[in-house]
Backbone as XML, in Angstrom:
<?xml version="1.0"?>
<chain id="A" units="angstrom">
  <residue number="1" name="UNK">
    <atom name="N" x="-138.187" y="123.820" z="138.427"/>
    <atom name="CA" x="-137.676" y="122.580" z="138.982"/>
    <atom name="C" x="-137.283" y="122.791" z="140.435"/>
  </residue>
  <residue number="2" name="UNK">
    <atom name="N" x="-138.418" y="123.020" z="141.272"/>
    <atom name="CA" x="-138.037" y="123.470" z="142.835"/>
    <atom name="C" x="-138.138" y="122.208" z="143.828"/>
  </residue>
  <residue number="3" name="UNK">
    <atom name="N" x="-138.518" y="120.997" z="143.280"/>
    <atom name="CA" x="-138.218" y="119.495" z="143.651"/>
    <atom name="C" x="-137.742" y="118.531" z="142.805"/>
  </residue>
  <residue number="4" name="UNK">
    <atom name="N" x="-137.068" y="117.571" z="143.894"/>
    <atom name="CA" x="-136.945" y="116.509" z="143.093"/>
    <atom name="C" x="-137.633" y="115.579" z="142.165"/>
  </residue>
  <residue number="5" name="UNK">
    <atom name="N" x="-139.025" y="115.629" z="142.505"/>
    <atom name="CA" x="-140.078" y="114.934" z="141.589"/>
    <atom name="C" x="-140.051" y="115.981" z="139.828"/>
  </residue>
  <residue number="6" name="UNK">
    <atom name="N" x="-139.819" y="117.150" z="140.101"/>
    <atom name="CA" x="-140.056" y="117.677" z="139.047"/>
    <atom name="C" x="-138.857" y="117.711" z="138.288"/>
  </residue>
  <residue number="7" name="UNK">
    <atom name="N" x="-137.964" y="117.644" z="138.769"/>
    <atom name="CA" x="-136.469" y="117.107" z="138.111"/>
    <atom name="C" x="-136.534" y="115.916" z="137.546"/>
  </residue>
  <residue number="8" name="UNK">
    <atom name="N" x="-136.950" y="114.829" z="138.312"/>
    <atom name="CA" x="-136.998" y="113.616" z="137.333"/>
    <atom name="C" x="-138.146" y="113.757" z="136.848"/>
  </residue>
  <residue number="9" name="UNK">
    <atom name="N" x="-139.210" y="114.734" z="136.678"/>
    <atom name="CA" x="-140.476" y="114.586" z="135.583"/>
    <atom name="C" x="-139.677" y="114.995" z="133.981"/>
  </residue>
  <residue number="10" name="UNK">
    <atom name="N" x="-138.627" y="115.872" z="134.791"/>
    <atom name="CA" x="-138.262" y="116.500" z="133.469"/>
    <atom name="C" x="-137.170" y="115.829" z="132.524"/>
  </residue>
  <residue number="11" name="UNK">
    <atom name="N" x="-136.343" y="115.428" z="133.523"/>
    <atom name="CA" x="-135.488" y="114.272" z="132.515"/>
    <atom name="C" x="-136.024" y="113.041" z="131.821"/>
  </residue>
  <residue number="12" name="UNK">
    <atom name="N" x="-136.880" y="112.358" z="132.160"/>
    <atom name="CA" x="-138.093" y="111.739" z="131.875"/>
    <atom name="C" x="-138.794" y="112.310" z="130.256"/>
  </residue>
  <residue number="13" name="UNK">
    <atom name="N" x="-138.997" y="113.816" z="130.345"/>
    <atom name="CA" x="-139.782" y="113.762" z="129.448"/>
    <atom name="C" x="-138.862" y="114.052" z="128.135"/>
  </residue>
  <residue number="14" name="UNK">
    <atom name="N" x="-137.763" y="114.677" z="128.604"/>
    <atom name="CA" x="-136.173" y="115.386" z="128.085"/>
    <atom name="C" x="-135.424" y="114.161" z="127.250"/>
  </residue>
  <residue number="15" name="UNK">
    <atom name="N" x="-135.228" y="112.898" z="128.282"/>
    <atom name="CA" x="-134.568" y="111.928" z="127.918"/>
    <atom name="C" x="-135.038" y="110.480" z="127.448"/>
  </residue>
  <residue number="16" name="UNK">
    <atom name="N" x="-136.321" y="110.656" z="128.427"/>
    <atom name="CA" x="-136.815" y="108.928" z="128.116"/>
    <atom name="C" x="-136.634" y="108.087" z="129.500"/>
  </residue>
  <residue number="17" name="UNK">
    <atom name="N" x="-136.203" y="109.190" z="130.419"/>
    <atom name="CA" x="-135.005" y="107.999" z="131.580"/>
    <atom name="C" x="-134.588" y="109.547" z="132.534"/>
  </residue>
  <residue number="18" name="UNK">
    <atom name="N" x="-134.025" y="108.752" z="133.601"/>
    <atom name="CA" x="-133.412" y="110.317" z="134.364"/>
    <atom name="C" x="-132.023" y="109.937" z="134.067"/>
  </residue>
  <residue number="19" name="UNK">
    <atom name="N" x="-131.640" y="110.555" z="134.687"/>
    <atom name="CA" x="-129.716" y="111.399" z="134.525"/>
    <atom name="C" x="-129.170" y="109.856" z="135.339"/>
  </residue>
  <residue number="20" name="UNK">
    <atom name="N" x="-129.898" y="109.912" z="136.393"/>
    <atom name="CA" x="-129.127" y="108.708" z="137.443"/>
    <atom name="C" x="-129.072" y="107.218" z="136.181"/>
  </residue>
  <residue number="21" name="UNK">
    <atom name="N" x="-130.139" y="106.994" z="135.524"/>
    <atom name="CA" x="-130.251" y="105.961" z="135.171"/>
    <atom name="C" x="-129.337" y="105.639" z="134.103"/>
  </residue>
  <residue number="22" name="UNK">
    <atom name="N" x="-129.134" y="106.754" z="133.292"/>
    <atom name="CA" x="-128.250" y="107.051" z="132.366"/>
    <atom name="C" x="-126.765" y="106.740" z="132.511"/>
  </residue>
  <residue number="23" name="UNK">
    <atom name="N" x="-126.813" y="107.914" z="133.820"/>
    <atom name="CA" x="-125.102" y="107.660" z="134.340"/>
    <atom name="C" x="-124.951" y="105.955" z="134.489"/>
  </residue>
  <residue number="24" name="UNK">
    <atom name="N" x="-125.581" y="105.109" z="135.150"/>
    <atom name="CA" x="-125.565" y="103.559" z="135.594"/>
    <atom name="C" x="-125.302" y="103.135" z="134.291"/>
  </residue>
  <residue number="25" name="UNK">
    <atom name="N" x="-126.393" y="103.128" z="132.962"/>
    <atom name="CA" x="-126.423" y="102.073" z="132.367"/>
    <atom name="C" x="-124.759" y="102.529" z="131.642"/>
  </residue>
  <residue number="26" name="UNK">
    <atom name="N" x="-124.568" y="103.914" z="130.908"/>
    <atom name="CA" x="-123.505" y="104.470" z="130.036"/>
    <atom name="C" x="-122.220" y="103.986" z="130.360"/>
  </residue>
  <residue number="27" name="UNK">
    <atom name="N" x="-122.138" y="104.402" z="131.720"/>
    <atom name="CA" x="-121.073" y="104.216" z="131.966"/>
    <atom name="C" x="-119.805" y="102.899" z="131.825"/>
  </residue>
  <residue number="28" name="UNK">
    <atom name="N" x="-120.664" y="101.862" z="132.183"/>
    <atom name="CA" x="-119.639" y="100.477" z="131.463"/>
    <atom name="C" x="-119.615" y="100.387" z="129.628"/>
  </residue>
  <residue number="29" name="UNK">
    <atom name="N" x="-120.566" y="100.535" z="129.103"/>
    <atom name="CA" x="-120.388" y="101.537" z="127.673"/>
    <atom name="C" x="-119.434" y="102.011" z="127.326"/>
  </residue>
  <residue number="30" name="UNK">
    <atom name="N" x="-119.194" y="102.919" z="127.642"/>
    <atom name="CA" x="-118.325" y="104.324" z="126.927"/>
    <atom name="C" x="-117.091" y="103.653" z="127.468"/>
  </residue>
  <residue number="31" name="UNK">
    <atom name="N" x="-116.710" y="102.992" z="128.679"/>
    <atom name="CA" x="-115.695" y="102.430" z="129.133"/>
    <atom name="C" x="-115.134" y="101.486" z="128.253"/>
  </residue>
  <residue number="32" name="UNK">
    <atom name="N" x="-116.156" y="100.544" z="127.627"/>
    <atom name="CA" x="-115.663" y="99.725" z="126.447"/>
    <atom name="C" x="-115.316" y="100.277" z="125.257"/>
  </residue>
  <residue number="33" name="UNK">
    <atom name="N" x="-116.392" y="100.855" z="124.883"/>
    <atom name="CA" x="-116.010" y="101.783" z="123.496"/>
    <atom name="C" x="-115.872" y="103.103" z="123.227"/>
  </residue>
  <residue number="34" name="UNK">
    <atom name="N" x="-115.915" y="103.988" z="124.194"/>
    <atom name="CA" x="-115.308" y="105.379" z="124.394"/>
    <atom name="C" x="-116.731" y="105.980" z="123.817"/>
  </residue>
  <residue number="35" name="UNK">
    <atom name="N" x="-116.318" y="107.228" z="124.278"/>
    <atom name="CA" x="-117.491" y="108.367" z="124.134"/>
    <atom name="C" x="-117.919" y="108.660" z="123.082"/>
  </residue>
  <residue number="36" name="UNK">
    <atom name="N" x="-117.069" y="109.066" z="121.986"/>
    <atom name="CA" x="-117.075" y="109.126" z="121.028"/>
    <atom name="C" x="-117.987" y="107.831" z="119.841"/>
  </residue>
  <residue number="37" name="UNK">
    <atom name="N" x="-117.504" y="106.888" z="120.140"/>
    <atom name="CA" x="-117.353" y="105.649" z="119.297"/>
    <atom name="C" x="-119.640" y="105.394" z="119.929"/>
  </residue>
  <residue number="38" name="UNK">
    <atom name="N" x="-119.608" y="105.627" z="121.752"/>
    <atom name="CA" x="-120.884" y="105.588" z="122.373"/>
    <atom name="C" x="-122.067" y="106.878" z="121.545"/>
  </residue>
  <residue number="39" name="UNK">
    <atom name="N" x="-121.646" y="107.946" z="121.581"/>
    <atom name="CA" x="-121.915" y="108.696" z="120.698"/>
    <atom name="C" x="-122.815" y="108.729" z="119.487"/>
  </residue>
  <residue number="40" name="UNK">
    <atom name="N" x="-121.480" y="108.306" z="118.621"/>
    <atom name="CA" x="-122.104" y="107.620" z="116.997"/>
    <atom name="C" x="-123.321" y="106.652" z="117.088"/>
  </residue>
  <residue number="41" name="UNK">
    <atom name="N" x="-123.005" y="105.617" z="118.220"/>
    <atom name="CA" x="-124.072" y="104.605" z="118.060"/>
    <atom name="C" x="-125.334" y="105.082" z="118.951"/>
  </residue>
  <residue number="42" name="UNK">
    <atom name="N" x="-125.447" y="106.318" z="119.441"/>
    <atom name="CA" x="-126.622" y="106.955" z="119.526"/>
    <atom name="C" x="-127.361" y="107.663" z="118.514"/>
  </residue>
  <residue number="43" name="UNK">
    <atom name="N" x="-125.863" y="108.356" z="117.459"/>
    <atom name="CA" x="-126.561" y="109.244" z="116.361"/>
    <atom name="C" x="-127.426" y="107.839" z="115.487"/>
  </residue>
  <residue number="44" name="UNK">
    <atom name="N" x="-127.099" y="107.126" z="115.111"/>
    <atom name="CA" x="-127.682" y="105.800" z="114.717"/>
    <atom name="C" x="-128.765" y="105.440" z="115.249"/>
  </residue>
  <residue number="45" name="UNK">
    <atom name="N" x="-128.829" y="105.781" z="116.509"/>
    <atom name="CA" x="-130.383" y="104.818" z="116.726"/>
    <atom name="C" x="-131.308" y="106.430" z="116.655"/>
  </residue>
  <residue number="46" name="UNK">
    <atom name="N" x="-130.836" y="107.363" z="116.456"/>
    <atom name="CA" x="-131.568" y="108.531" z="116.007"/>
    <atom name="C" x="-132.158" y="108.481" z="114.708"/>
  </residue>
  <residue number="47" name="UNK">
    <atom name="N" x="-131.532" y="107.981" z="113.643"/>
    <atom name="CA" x="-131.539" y="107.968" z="111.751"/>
    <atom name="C" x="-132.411" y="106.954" z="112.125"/>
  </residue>
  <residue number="48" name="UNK">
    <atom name="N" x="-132.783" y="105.732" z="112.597"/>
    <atom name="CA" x="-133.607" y="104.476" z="112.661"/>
    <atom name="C" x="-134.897" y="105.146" z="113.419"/>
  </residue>
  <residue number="49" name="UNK">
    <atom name="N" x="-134.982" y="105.740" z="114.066"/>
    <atom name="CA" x="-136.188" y="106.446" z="114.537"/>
    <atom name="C" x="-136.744" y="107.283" z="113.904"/>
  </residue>
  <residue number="50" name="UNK">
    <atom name="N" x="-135.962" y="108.505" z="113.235"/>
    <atom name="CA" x="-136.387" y="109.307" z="112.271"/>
    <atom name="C" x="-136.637" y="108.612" z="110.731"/>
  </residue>
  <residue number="51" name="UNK">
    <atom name="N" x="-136.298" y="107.251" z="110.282"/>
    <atom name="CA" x="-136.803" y="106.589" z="109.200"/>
    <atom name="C" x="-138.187" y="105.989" z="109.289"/>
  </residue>
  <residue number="52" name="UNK">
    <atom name="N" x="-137.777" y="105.902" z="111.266"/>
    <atom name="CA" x="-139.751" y="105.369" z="111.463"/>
    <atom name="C" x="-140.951" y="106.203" z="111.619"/>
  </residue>
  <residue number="53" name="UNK">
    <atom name="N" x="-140.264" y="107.663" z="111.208"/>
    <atom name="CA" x="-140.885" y="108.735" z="111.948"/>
    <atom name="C" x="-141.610" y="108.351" z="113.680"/>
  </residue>
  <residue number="54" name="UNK">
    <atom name="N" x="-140.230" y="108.099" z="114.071"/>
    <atom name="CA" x="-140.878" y="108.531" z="115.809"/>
    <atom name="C" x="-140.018" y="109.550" z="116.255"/>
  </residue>
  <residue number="55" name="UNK">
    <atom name="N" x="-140.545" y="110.327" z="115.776"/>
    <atom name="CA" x="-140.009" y="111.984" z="116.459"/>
    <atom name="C" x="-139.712" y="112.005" z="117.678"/>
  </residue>
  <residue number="56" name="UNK">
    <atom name="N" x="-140.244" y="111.876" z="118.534"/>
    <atom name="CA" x="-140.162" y="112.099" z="119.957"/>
    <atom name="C" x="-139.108" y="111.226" z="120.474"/>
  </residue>
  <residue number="57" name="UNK">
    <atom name="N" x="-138.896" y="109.913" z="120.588"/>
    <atom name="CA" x="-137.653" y="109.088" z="120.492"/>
    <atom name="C" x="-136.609" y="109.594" z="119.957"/>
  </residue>
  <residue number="58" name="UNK">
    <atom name="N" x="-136.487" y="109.957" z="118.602"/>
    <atom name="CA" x="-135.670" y="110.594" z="118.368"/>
    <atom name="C" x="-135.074" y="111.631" z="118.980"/>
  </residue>
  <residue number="59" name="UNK">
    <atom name="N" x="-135.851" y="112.385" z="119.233"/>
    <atom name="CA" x="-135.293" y="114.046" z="120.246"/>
    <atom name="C" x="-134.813" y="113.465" z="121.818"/>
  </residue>
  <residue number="60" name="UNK">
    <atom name="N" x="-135.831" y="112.354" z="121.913"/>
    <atom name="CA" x="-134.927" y="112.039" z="123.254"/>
    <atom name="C" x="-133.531" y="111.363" z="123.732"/>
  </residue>
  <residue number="61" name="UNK">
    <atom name="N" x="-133.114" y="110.402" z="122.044"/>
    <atom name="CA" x="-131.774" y="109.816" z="121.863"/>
    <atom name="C" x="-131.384" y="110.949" z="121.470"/>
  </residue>
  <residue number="62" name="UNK">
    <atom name="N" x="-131.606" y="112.362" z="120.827"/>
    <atom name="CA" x="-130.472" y="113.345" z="120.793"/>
    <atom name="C" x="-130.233" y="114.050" z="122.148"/>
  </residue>
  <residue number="63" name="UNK">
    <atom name="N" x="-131.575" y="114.274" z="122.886"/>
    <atom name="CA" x="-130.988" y="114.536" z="124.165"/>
    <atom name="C" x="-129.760" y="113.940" z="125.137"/>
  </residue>
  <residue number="64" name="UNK">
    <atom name="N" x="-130.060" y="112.289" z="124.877"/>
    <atom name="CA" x="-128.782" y="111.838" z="125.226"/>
    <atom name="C" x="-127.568" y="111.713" z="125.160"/>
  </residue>
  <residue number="65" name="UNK">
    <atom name="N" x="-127.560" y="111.970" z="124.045"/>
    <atom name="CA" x="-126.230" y="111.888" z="123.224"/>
    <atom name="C" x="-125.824" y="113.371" z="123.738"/>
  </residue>
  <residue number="66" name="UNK">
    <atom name="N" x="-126.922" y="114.487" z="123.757"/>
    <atom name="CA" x="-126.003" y="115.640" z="124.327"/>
    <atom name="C" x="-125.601" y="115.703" z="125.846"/>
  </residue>
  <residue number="67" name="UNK">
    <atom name="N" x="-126.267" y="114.832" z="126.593"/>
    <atom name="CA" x="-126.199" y="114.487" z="127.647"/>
    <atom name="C" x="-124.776" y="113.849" z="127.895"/>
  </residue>
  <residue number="68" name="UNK">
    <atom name="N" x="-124.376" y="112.934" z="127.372"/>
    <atom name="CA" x="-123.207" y="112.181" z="127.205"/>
    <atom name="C" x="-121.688" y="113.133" z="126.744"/>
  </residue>
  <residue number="69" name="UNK">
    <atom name="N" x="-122.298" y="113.909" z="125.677"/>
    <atom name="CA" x="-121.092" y="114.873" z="125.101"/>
    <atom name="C" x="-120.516" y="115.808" z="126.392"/>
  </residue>
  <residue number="70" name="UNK">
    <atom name="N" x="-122.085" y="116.254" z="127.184"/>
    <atom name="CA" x="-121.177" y="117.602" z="128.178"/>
    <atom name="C" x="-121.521" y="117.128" z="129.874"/>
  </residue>
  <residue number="71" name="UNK">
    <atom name="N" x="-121.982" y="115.754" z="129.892"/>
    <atom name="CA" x="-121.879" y="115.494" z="131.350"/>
    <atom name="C" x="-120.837" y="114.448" z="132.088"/>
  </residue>
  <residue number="72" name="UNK">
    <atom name="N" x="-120.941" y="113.550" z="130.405"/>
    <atom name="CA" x="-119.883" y="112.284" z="131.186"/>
    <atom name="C" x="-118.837" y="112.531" z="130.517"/>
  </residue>
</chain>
């Protein structure tokens, strides 16, 4: 990751979305319903993806959610 293009290739493929976009949308979120409470309703849209088998969605709402646990 020795540019910026390859930084957001990678959150992109990591998340679904980059870090910036994340921080924007989360943040009035977690402000309403806390991290925790934001959290859960990620592990949730994880179980609804993995019932549809879309794997890859899935790994990328767990990326977020770990994203959320140790950045915001």
């Amino acid at each position: 990751m020795n540019t910026t293009i390859n930084k957001a290739d990678w959150e992109r493929k990591a998340y679904g979305t980059t870090e910036d976009k994340m921080r924007d949308a989360f943040k009035g979120q977690i402000a309403l319903v806390g991290r925790n409470m934001f959290v859960a309703s990620i592990l949730s849209d994880i179980q609804e993806c993995i019932e549809h088998e879309d794997y890859e969605t899935a790994r990328q709402f767990a990326n977020r959610a770990k994203f959320v646990l140790f950045e915001m």
